[in-house]
N, C-alpha and C positions, 0 to 999 in steps of 0.2 A: 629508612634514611637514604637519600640519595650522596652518591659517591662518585667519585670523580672516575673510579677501577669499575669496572662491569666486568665478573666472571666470564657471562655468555660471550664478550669479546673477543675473547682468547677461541672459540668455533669459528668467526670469523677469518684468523689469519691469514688463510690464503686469498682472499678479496685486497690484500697488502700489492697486489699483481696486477690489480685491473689497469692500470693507468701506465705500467710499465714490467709488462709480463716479462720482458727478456732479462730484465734484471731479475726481478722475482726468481722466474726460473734458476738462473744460473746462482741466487743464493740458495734454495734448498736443495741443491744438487750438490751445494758442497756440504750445506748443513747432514744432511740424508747419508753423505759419502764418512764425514767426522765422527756420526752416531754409529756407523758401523764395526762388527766386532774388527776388531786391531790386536796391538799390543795390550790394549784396556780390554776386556768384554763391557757388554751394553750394563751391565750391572752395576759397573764401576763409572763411566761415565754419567750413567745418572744420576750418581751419587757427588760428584764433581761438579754436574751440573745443578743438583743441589742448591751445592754449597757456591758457587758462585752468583747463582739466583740471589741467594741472600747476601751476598758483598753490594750487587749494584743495587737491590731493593726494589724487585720487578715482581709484583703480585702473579703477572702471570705466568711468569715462569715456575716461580714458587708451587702455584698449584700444576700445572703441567708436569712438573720434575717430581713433588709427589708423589704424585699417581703413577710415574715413571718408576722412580725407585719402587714401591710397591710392589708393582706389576713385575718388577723382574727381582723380588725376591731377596730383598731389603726391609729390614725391619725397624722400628722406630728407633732404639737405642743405635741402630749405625746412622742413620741418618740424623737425629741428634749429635753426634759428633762429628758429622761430616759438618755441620752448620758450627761446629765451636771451635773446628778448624778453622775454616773462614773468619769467623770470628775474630779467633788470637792472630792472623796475619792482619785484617784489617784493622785489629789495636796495634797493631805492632810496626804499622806501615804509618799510621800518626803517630804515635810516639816517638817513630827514629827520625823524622821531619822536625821535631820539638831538636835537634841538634841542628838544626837550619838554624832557626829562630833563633837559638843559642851564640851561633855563630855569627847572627847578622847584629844582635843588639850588641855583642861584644866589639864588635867592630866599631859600632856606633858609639859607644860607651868612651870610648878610644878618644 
């Protein structure tokens, strides 16, 4: 079944450059500089980055981050909860907007 996501696209990435390498450049430099061990270790940020994969709903990040967490020694059950973290802030982030609406029909109501 043809799909809109092509896994093998996510090899391509850095072809993102041909048409405007300096930009390119100067983003994985800072991307490259972000993943580096910090106050976080790379363990931890992959697991963040996880979990933020699945907030914006980026296939390929998902599988990248994955195999990320994996690789450095993360196992399903934390990554599972790294993604129900995510989770409860992105319900939690429409629900507290529902006091918008709240606020706006009350007005109106008026």
């Amino acid at each position: 079944m043809e799909t809109y996501y092509k896994p093998e696209d996510l090899l391509k990435f850095d072809q993102i450059g041909e048409d405007a390498p300096e930009l390119a450049d100067k983003f994985f430099e800072y991307y490259g500089t972000v993943f580096q061990e910090g106050e976080l270790n790379q363990r931890e940020k992959s697991l963040i980055a996880l979990a933020v994969a699945h907030t914006i709903q980026c296939p390929y990040c998902v599988d990248a981050y994955t195999k990320a967490c994996l690789e450095k020694g993360s196992n399903l059950a934390e990554m599972t909860e790294a993604v129900h973290v995510a989770t409860a802030i992105r319900g939690g982030a429409s629900l507290v907007h529902g006091i918008q609406m709240r606020n706006i029909a009350k007005k109106i109501s008026l």
